[in-house]
Backbone bond lengths (Angstrom), bond angles and torsions (degrees), N, CA, C in turn:
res aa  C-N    CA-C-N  psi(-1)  N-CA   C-N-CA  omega(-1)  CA-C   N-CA-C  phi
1 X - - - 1.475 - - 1.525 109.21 -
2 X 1.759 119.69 136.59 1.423 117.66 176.20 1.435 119.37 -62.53
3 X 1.109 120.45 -171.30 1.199 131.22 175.60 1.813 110.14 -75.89
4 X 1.696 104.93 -44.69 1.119 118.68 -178.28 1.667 118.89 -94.44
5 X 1.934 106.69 19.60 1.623 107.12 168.28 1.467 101.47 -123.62
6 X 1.224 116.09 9.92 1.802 134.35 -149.62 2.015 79.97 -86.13
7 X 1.203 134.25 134.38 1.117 133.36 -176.20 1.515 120.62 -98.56
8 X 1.239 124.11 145.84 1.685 106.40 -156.87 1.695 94.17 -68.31
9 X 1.630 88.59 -173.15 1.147 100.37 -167.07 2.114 111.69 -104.25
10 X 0.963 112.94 69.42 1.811 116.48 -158.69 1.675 91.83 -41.40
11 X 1.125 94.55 135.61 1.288 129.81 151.26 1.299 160.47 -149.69
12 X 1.712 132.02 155.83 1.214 124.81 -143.71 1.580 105.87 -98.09
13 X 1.377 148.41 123.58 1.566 120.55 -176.55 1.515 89.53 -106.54
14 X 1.514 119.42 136.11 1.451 142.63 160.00 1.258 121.71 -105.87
15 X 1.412 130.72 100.37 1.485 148.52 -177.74 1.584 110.01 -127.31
16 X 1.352 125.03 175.63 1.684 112.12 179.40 1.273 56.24 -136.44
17 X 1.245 175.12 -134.24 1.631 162.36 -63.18 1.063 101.11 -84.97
18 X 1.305 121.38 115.80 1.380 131.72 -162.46 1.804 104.82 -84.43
19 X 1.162 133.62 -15.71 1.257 131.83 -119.95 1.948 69.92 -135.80
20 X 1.365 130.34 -47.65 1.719 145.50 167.10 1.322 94.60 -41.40
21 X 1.914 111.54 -64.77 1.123 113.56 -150.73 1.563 94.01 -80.09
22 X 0.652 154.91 -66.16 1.854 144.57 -178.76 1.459 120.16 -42.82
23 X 2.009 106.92 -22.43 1.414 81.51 166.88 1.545 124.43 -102.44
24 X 1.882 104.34 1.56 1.285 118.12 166.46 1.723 121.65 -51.04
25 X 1.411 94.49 -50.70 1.366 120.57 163.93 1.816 120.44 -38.65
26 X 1.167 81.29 -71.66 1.847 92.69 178.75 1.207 115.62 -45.08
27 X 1.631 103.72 -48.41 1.700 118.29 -164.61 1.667 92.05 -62.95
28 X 1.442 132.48 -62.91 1.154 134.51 -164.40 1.937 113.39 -61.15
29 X 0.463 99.47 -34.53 1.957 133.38 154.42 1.538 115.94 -22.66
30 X 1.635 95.99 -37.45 1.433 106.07 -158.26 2.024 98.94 -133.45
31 X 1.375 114.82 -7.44 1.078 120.90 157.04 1.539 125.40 -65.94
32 X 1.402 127.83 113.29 1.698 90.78 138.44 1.488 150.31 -77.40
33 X 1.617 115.99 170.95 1.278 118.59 -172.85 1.671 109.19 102.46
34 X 1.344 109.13 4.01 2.039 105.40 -148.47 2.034 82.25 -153.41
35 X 1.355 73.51 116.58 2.060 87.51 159.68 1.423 103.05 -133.24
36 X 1.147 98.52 118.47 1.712 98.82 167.53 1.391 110.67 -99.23
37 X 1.469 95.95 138.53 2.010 122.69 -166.25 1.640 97.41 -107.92
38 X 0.856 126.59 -3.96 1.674 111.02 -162.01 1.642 111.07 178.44
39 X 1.613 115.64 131.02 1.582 109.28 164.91 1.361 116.47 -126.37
40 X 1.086 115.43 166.45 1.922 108.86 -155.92 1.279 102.19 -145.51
41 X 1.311 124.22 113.01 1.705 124.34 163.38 1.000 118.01 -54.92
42 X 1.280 140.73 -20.71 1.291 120.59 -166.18 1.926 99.58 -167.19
43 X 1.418 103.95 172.53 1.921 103.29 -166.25 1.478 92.20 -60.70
44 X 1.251 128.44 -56.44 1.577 124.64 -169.27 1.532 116.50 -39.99
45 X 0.979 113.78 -31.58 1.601 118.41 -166.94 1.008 104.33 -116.49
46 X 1.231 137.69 -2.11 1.728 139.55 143.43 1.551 103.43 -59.50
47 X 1.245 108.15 -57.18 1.545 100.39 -178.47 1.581 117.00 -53.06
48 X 1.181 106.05 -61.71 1.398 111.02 176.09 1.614 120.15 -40.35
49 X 1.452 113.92 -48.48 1.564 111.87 155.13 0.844 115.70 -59.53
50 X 1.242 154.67 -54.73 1.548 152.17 166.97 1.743 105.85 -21.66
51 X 1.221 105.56 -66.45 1.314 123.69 174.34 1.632 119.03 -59.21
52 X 1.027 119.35 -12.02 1.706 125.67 -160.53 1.783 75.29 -115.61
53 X 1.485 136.26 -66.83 1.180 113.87 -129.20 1.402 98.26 -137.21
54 X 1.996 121.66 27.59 1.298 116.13 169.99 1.308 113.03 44.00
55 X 1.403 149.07 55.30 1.434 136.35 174.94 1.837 120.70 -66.21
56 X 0.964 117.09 149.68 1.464 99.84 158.87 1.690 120.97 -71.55
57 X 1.019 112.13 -24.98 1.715 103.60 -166.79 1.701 92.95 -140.95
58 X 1.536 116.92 168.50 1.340 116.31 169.76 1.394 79.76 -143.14
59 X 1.559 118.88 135.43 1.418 119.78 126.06 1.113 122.04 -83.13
60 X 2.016 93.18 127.78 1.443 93.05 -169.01 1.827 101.52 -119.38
61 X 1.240 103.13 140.74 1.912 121.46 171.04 1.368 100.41 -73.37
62 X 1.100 114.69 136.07 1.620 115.04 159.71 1.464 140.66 -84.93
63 X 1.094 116.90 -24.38 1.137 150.71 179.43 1.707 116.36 -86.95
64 X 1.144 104.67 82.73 2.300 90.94 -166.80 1.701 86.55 -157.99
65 X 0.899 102.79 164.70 1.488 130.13 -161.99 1.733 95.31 -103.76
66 X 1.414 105.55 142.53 1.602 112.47 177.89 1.215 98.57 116.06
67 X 1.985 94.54 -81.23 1.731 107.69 -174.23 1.416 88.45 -171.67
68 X 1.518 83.82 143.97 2.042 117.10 -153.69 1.217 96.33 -78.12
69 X 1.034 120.00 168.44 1.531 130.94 -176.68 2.004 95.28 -81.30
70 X 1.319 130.67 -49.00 1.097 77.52 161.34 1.320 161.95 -44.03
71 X 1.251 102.72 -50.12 1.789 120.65 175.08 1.627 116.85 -39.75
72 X 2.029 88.41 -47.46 1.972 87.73 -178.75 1.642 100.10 -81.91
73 X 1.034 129.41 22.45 1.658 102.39 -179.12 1.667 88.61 -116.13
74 X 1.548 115.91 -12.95 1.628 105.34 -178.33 1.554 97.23 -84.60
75 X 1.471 126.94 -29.07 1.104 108.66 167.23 1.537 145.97 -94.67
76 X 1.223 78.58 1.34 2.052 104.79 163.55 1.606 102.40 -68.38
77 X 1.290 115.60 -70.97 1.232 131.28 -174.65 1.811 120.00 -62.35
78 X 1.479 109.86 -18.73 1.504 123.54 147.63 1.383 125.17 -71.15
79 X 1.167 129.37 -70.85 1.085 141.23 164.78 1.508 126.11 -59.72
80 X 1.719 135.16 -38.26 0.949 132.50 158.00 1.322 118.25 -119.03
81 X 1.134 117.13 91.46 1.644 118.07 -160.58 1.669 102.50 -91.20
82 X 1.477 122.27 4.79 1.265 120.83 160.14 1.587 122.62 -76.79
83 X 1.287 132.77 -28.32 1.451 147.40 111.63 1.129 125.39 15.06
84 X 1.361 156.14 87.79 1.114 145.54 172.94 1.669 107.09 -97.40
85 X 1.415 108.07 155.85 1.647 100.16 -162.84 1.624 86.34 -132.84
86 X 1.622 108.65 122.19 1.736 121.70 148.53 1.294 121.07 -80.28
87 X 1.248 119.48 113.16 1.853 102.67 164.20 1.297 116.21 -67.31
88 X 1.343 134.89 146.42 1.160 138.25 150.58 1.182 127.33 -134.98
89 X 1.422 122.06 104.74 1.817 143.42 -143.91 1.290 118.41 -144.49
90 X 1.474 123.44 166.56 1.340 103.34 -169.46 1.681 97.35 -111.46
91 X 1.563 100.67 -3.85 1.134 118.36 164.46 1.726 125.28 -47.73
92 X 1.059 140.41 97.98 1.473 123.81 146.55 1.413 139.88 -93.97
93 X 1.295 129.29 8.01 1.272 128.94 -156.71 1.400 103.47 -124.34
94 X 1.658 101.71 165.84 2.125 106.93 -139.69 1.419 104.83 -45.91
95 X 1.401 122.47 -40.00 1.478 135.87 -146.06 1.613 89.79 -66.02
96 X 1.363 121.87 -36.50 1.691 122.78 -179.05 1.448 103.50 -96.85
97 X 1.285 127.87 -56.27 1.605 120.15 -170.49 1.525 114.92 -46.11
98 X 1.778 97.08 -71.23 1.807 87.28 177.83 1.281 112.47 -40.93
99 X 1.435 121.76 -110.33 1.550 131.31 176.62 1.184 104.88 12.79
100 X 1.658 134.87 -61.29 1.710 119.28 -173.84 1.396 107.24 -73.96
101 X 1.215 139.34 -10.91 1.458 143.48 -156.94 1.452 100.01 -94.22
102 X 1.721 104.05 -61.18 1.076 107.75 -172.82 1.512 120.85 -64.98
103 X 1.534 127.66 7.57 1.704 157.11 -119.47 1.567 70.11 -132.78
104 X 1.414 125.72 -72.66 1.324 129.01 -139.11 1.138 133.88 135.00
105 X 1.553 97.87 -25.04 1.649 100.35 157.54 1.466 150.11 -34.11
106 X 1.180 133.71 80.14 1.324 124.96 -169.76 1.273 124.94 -85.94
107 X 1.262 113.86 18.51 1.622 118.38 163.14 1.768 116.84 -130.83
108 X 0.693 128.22 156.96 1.891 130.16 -177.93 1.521 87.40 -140.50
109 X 1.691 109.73 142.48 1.617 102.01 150.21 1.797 73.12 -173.18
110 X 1.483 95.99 155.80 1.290 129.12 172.64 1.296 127.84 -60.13
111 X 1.153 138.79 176.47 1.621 126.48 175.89 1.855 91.90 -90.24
112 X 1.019 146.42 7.21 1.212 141.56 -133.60 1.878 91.08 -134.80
113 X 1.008 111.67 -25.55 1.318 130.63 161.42 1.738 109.03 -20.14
114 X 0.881 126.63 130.65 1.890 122.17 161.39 1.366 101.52 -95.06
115 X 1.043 94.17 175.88 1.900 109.17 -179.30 1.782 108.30 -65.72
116 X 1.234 98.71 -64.38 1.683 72.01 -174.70 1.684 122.33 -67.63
117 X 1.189 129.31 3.94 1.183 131.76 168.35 1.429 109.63 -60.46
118 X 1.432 100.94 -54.41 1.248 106.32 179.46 1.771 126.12 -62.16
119 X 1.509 96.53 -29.19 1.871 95.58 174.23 1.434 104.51 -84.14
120 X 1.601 124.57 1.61 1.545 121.99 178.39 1.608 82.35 -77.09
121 X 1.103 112.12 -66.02 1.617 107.36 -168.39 1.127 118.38 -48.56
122 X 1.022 115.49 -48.89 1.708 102.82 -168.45 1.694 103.82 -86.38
123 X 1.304 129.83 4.30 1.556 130.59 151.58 1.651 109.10 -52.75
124 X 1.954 80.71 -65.56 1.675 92.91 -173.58 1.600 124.91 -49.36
125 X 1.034 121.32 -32.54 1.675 135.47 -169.10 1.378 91.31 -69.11
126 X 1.761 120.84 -61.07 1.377 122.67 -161.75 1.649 108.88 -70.46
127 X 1.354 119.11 -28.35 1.517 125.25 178.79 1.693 109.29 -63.82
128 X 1.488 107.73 -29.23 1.611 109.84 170.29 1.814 85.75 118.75
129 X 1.462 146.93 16.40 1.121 139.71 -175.59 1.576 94.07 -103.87
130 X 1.208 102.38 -176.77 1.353 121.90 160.50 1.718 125.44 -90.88
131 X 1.505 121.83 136.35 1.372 110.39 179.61 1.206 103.57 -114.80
132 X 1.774 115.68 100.27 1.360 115.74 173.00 1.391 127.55 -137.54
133 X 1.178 118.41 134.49 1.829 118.37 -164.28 1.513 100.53 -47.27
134 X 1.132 98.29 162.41 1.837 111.53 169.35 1.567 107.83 -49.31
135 X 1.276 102.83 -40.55 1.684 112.73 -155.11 1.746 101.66 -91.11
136 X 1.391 130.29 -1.20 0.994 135.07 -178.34 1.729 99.89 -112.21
137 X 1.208 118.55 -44.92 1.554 116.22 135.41 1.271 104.22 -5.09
138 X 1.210 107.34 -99.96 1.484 118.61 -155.14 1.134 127.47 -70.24
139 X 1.660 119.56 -4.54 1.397 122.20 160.38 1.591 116.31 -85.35
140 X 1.186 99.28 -13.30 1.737 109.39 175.06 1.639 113.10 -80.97
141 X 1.427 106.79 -28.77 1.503 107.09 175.37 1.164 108.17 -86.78
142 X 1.512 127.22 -16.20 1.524 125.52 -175.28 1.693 95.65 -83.75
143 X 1.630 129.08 -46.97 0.644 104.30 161.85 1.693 171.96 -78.63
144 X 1.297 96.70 -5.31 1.506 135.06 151.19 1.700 125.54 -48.25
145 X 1.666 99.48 -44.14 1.371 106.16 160.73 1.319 126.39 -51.87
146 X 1.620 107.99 -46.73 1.397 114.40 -169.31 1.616 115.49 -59.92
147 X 1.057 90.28 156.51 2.050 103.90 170.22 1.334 100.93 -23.74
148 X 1.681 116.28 160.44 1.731 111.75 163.52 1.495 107.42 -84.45
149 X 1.259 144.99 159.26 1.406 121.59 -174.05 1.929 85.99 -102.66
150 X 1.573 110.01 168.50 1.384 146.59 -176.21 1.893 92.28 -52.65
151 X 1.539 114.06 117.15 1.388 93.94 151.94 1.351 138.78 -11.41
152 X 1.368 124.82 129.41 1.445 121.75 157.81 1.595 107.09 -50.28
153 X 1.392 137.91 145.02 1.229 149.04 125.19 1.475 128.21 -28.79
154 X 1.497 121.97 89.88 1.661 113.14 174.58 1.697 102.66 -28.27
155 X 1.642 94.47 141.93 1.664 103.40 162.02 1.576 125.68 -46.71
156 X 0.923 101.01 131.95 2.097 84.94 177.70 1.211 123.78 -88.39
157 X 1.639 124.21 165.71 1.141 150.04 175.28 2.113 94.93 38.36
158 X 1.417 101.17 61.96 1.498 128.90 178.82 1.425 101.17 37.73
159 X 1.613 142.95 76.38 1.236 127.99 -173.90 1.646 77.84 -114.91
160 X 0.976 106.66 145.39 1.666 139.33 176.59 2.284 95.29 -56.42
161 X 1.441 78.64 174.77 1.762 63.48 -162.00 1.869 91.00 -104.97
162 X 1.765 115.55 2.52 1.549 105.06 155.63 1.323 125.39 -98.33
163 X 1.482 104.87 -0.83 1.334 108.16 166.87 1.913 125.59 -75.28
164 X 1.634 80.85 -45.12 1.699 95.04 149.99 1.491 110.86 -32.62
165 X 1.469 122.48 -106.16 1.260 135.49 156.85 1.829 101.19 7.04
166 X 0.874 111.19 -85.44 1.778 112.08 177.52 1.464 116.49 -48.61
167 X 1.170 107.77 6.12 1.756 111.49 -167.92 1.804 84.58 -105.81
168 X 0.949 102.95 -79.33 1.508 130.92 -169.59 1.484 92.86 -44.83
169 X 0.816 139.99 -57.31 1.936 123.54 -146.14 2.203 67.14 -103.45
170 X 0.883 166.64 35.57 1.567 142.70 118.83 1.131 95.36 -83.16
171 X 1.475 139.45 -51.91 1.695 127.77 171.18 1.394 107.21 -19.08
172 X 1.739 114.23 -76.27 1.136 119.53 -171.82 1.453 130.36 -85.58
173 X 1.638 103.57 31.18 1.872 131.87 132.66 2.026 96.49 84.95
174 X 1.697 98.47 38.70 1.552 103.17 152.00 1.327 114.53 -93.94
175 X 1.464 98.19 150.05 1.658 113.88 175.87 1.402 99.94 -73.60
176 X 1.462 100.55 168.12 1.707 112.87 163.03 1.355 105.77 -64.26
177 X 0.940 147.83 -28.19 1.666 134.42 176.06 1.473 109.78 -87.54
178 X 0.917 138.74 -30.00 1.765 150.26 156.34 1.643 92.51 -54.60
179 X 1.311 129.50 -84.74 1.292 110.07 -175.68 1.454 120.75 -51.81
180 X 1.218 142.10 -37.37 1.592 154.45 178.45 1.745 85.10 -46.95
181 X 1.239 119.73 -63.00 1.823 122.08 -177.81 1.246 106.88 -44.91
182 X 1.224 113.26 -64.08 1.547 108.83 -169.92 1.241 121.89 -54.36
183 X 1.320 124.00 -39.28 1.517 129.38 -148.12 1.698 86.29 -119.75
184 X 0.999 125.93 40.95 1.477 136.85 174.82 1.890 108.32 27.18
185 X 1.055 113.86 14.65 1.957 105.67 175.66 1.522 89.00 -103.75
186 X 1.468 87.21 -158.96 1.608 120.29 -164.20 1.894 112.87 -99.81
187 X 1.411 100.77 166.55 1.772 91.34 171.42 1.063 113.11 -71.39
188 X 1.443 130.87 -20.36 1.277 121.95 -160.72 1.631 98.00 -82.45
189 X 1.078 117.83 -39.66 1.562 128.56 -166.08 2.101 99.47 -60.78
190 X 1.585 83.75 -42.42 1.937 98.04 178.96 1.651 85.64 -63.24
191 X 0.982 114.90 -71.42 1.633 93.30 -174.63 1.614 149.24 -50.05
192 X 1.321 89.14 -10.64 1.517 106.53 173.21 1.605 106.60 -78.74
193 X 1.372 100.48 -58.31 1.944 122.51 -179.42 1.370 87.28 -29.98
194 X 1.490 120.15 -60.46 1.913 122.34 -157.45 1.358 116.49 -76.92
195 X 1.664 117.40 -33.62 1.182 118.34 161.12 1.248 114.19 -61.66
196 X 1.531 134.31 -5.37 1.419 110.39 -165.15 1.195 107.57 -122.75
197 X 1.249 130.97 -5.59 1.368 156.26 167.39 1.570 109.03 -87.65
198 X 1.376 135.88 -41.95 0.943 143.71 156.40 1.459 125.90 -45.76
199 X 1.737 117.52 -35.59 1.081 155.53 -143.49 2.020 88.66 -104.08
200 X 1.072 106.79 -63.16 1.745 130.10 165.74 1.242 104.98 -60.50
201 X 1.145 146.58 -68.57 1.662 122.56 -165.41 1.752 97.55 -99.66
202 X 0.554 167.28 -69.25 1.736 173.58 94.16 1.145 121.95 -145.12
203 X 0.980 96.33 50.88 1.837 116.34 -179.92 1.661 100.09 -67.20
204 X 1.398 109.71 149.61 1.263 97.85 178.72 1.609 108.15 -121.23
205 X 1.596 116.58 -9.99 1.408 117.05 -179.93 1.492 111.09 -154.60
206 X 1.117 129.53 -159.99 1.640 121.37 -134.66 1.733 75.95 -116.36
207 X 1.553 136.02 -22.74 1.647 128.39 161.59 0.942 113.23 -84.86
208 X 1.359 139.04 -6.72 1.552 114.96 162.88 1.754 98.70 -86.08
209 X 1.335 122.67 -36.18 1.460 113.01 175.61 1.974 120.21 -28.11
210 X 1.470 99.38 -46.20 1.351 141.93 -149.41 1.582 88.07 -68.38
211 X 1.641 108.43 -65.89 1.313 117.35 -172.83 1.594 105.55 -61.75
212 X 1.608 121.75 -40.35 1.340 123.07 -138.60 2.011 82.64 -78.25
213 X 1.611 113.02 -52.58 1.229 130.90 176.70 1.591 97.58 -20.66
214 X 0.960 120.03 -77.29 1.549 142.45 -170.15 1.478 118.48 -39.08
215 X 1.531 96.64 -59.93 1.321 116.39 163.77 1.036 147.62 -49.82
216 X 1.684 110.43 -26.06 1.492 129.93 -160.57 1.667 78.60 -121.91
217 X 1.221 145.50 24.19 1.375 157.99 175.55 1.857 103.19 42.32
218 X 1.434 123.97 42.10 1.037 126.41 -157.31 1.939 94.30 -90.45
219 X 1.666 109.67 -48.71 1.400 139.54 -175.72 1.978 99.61 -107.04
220 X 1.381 87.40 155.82 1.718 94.83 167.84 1.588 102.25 -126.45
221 X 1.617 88.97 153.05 1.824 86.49 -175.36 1.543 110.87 -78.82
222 X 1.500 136.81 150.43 0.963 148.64 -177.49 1.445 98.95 -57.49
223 X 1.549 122.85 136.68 1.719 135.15 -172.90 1.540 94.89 -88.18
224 X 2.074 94.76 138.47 1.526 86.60 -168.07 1.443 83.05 -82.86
């Protein structure tokens, strides 16, 4: 196939900044190689486009209300693993890179990105490479250098590894509706996670969680 029968590449743009996401839009608009099918405020409704309209690529924001662009790219990449997912954030540093990588993401790039950077990436993802800025490069080789860190610790007294997750972000003093956001379910579902973990160590309230978190080195205590 030519260059000029080669078919664009559809894609989904996911931003909660409406004003990002329209000019993400536009910019891609005016590229070739790139048709955008769909834009999504937030991870929930990325998925759902994902799901409504098969895309090849999503740029995905990390940062969005509902559920984070991690969460929707682990379940893009679960559920539609034909999907390939770019981050695009203004975020670079470990606390965001890993977590989306390890999600499934095969592209990283910055908001700082130009347009054709961005159609390198989303080439690269679909060719089976990686699409990642120079500068995400180079935090991956910096971090690769470093020491290996100490095994993780099995979960204790058998807590499931989202109950974990529900342990840890109440350590670090989210509500049940703050966690329900993150982890893309419902309160009721957050309430089950706590009853059942609660149920497993015999915790009886959301401060002994706090202490037990700490203890079992799952959470660290806040530095006075």
């Amino acid at each position: 196939m030519t260059e000029e029968e080669k078919k664009p590449a559809r894609v989904v743009v996911a931003d909660d900044q409406t004003v990002v996401r329209e000019g993400i839009v536009m910019l891609l608009g005016l590229l070739p190689g790139v048709e955008v099918v769909g834009a999504a405020g937030d991870g929930e409704e990325a998925v759902r486009l994902v799901a409504e309209l098969a895309p090849d690529v999503v740029l995905m924001d990390l940062r969005m209300p509902r559920c984070d662009g991690v969460e929707a790219t682990r379940r893009i990449r679960s559920e539609y693993p034909g999907t390939q997912v770019v981050v695009l954030t203004t975020f670079a540093d470990d606390e965001s890179l890993f977590p989306a990588l390890r999600a499934g993401a095969r592209g990283y790039l910055t908001k700082d990105a130009g347009g054709d950077e961005i159609v390198r990436a989303v080439e690269s993802v679909l060719s089976g490479d990686a699409g990642l800025s120079p500068s995400i490069q180079r935090r991956l080789l910096e971090r690769l250098s470093q020491p290996e860190p100490a095994p993780a610790a099995e979960a204790p007294d058998g807590l499931t590894t989202r109950e974990t997750e529900v342990l840890v972000l109440i350590a670090e003093g989210f509500s049940n509706q703050e966690i329900a956001r993150r982890l893309c379910v419902s309160t009721a579902t957050v309430k089950t996670h706590i009853n059942n973990l609660f149920a497993k160590t015999g915790l009886k309230d959301r401060a002994q969680a706090v202490r037990y978190a700490y203890r079992k080195g799952l959470a660290r205590p806040p530095a006075d």
